[in-house]
Structures are given as C-alpha cells and as structure tokens.
TORTIBA-710826 format. One record per residue: x, y, z of N, C-alpha, C in turn. Coordinates in nm, 4 decimals. Layout:
REM residues N
n.c1 X, n.c2 Y, n.c3 Z, ca.c1 X, ca.c2 Y, ca.c3 Z, c.c1 X, c.c2 Y, c.c3 Z $
...
***
This chain:
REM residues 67
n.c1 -0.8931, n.c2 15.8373, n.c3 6.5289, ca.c1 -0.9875, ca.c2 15.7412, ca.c3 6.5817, c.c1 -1.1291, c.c2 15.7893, c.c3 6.5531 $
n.c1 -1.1950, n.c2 15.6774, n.c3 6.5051, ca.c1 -1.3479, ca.c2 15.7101, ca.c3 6.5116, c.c1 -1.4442, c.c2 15.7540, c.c3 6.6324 $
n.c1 -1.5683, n.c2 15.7756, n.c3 6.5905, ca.c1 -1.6590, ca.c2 15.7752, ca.c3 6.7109, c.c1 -1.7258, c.c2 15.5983, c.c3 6.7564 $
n.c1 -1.7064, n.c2 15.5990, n.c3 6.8509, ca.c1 -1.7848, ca.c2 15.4166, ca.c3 6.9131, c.c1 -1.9155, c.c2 15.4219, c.c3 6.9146 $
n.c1 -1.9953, n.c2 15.3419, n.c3 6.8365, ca.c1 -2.1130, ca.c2 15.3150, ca.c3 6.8797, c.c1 -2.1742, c.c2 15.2601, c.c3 6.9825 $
n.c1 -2.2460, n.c2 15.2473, n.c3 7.0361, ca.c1 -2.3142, ca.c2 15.2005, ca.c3 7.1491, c.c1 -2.3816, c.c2 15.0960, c.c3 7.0999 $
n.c1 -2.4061, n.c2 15.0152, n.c3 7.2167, ca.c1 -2.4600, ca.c2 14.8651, ca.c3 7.1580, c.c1 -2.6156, c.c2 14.8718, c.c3 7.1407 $
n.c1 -2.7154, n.c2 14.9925, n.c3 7.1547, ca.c1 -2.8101, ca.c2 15.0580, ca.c3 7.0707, c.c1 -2.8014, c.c2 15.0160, c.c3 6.9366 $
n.c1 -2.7153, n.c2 15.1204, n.c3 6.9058, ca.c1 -2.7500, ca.c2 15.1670, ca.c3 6.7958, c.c1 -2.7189, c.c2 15.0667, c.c3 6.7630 $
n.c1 -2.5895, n.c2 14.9497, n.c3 6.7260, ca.c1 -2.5348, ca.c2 14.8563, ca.c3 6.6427, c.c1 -2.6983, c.c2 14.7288, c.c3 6.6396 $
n.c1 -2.7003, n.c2 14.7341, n.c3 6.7447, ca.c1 -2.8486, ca.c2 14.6228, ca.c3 6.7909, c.c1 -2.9360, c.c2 14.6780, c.c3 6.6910 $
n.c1 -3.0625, n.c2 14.7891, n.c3 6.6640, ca.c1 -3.1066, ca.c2 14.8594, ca.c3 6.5894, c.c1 -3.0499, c.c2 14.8770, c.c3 6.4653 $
n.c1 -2.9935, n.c2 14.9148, n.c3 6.4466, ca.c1 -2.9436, ca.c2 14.8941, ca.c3 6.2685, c.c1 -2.8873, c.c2 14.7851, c.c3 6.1900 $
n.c1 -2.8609, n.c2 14.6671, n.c3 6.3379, ca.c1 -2.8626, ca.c2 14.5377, ca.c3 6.2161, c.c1 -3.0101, c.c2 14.4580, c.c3 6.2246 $
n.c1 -3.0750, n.c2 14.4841, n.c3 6.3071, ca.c1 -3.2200, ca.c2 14.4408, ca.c3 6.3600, c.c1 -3.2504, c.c2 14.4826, c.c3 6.2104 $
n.c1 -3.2643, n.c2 14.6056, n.c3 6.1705, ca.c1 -3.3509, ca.c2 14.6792, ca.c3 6.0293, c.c1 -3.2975, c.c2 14.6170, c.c3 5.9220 $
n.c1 -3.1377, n.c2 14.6191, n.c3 5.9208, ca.c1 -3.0498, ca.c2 14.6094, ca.c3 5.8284, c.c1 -3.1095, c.c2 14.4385, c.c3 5.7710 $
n.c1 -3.1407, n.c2 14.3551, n.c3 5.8485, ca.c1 -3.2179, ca.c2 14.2218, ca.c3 5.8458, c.c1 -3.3195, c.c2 14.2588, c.c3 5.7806 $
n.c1 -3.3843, n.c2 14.2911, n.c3 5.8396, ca.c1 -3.5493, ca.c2 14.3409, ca.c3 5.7780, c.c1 -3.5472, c.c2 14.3944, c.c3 5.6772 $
n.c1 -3.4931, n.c2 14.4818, n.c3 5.6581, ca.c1 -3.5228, ca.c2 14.5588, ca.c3 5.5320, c.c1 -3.3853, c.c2 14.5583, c.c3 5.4360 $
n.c1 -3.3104, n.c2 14.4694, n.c3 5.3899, ca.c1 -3.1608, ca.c2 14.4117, ca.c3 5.3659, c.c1 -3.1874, c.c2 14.5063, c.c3 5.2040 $
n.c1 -3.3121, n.c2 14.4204, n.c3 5.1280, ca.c1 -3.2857, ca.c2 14.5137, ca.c3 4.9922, c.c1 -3.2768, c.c2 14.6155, c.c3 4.9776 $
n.c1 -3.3730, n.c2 14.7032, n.c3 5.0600, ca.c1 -3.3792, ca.c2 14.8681, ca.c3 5.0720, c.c1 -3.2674, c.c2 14.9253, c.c3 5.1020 $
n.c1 -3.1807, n.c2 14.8674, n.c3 5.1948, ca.c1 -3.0692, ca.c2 14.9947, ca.c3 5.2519, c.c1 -2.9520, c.c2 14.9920, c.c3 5.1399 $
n.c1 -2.8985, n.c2 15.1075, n.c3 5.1494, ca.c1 -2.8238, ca.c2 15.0835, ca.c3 5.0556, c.c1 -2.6708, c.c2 15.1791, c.c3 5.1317 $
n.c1 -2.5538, n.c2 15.1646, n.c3 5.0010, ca.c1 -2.4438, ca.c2 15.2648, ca.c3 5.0830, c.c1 -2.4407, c.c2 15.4250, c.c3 5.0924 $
n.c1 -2.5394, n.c2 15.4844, n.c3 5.0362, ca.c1 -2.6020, ca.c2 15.6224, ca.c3 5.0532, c.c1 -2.6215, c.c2 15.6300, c.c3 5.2057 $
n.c1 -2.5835, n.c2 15.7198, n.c3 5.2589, ca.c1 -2.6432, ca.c2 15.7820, ca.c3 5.3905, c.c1 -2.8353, c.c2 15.8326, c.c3 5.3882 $
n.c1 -2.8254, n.c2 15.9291, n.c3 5.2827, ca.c1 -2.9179, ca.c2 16.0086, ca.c3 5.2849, c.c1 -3.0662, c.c2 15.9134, c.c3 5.2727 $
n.c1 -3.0489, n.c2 15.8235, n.c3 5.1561, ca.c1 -3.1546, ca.c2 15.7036, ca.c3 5.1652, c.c1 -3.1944, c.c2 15.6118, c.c3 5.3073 $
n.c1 -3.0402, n.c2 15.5639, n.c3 5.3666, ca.c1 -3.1079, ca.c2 15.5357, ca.c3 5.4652, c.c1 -3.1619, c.c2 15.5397, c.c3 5.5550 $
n.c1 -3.1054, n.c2 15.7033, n.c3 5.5815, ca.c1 -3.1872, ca.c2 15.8015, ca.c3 5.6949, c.c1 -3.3354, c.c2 15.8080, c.c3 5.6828 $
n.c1 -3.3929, n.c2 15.7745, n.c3 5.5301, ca.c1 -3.4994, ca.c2 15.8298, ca.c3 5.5503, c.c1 -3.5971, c.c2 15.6963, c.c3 5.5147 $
n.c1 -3.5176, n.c2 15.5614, n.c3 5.5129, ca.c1 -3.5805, ca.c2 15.4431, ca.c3 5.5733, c.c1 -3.6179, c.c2 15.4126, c.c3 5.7017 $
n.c1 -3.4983, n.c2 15.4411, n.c3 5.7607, ca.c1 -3.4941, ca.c2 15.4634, ca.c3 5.9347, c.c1 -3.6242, c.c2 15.5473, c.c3 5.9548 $
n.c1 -3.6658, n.c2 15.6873, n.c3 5.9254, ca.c1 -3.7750, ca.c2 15.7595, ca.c3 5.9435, c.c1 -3.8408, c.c2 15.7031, c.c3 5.9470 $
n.c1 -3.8650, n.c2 15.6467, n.c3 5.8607, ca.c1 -4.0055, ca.c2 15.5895, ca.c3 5.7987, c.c1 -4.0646, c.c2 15.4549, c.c3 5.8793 $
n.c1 -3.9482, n.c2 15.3417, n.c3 5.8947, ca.c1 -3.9661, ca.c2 15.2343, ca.c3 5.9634, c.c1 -3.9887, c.c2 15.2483, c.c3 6.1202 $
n.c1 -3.9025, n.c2 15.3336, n.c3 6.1901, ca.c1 -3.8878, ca.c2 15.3906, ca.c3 6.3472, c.c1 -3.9141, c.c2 15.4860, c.c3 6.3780 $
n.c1 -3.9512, n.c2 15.4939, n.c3 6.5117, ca.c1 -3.9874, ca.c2 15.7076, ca.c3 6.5470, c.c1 -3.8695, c.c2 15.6633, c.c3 6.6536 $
n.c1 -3.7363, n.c2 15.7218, n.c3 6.6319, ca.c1 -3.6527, ca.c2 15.7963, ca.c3 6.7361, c.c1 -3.6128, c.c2 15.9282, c.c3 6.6949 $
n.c1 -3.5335, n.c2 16.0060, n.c3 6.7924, ca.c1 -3.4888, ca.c2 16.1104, ca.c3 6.7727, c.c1 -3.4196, c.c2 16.1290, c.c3 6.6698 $
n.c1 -3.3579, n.c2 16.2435, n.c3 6.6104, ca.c1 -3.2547, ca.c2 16.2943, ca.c3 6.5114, c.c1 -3.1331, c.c2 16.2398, c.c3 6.5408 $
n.c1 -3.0785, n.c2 16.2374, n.c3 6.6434, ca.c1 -2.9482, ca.c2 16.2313, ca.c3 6.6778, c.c1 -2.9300, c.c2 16.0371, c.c3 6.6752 $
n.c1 -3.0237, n.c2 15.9795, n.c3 6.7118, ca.c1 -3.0077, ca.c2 15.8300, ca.c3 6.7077, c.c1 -3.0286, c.c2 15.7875, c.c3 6.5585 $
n.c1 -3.0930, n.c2 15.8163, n.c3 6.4965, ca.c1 -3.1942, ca.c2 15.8042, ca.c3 6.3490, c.c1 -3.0295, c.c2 15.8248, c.c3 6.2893 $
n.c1 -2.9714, n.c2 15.9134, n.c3 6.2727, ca.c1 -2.8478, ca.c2 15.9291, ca.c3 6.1924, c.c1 -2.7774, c.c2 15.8614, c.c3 6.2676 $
n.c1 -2.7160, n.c2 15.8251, n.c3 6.3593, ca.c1 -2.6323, ca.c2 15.7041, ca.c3 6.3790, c.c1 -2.6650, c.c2 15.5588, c.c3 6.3231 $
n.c1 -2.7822, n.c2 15.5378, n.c3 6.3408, ca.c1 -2.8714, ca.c2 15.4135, ca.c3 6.2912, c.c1 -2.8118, c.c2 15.3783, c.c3 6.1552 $
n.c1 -2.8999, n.c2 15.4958, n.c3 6.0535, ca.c1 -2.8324, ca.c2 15.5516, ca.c3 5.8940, c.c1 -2.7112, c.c2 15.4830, c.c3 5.9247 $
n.c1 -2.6015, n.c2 15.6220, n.c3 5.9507, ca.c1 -2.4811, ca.c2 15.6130, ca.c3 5.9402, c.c1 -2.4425, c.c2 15.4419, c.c3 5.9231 $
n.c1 -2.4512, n.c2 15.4004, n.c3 6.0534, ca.c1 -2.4351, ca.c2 15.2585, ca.c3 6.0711, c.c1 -2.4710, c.c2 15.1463, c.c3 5.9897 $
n.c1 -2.5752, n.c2 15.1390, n.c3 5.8946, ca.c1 -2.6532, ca.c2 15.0718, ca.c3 5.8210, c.c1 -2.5698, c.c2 15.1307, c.c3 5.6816 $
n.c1 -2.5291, n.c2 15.2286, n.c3 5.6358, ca.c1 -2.4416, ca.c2 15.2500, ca.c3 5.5107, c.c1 -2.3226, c.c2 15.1797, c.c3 5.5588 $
n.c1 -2.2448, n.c2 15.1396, n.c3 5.6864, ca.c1 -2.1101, ca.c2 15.0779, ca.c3 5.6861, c.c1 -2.1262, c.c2 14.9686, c.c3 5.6216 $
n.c1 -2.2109, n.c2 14.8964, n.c3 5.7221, ca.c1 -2.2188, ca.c2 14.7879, ca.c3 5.7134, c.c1 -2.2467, c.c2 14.7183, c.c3 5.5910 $
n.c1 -2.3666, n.c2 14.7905, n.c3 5.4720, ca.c1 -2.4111, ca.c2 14.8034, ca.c3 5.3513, c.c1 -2.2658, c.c2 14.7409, c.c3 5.2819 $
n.c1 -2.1705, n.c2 14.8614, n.c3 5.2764, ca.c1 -2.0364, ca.c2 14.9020, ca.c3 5.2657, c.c1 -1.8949, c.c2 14.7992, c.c3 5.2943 $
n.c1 -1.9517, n.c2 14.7342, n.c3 5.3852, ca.c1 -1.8573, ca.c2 14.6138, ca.c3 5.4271, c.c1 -1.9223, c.c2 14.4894, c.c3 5.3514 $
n.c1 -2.0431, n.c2 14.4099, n.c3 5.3395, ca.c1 -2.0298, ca.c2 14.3533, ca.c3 5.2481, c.c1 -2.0552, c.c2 14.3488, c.c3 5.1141 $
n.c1 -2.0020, n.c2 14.4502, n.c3 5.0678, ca.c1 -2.0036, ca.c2 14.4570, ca.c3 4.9526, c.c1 -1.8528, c.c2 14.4369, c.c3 4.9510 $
n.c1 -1.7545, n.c2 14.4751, n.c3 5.0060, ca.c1 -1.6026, ca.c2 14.4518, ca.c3 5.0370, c.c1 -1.6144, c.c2 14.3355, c.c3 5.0690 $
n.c1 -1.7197, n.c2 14.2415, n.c3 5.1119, ca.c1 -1.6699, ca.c2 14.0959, ca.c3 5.1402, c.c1 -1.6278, c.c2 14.0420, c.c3 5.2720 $
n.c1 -1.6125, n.c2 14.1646, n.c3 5.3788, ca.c1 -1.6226, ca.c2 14.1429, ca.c3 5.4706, c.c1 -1.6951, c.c2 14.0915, c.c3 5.5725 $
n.c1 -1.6952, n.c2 13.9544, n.c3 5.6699, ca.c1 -1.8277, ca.c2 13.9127, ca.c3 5.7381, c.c1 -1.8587, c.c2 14.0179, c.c3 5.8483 $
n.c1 -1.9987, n.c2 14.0091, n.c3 5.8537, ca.c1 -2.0821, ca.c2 14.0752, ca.c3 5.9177, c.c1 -2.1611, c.c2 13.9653, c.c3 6.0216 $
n.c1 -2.2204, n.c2 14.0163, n.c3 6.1828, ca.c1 -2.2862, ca.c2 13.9212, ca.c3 6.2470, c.c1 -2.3890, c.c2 13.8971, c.c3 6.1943 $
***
C-alpha cells in the first residue's frame, strides 16, 4: 500500500497543476523546483506537492481522467 495524501496537498498540486499545466512535467526533480519557485512551503509539503503533480502528469498521459 501506498502513502495517502491529504486533501492539502491533492488541493495544491492540482490548483498549480492548472496553472502551470505546460511546465510540469513527469520528472520529479523539475517539478520540485517549480513548486519552489511558484510557493514558499516547507520541504516536506513542497515534495509531496512535486511528487503529486508528476502522478498526475503521469496519469494523463495514460489517458486516465483526472478532476
């Protein structure tokens, strides 16, 4: 089983994931350092954010719907 996100983070990284749709991409490391750049939170939220924003990246490109 995975780790659960909190409805934070999912709220926040499709909020950006909207906003900034061309930029993110399925790299982690890129989007961590969009997240930086766009938001000031901590380390530990900032990489969930990332993290979260490469799935999703990741899912439609698989074709899967997204909210």
């Amino acid at each position: 089983m995975g780790r659960i996100k909190t409805q934070f983070i999912k709220r926040s990284a499709m909020k950006l994931y909207k906003m900034y749709k061309p930029e993110c991409t399925q790299e982690f490391d890129k989007n961590k350092v969009l997240v930086n750049v766009k938001v000031t939170i901590n380390k530990k939220t900032r990489n969930a954010v990332a993290g979260y924003i490469s799935r999703v990246t990741k899912m439609e490109a698989q074709g899967k719907i997204i909210r």
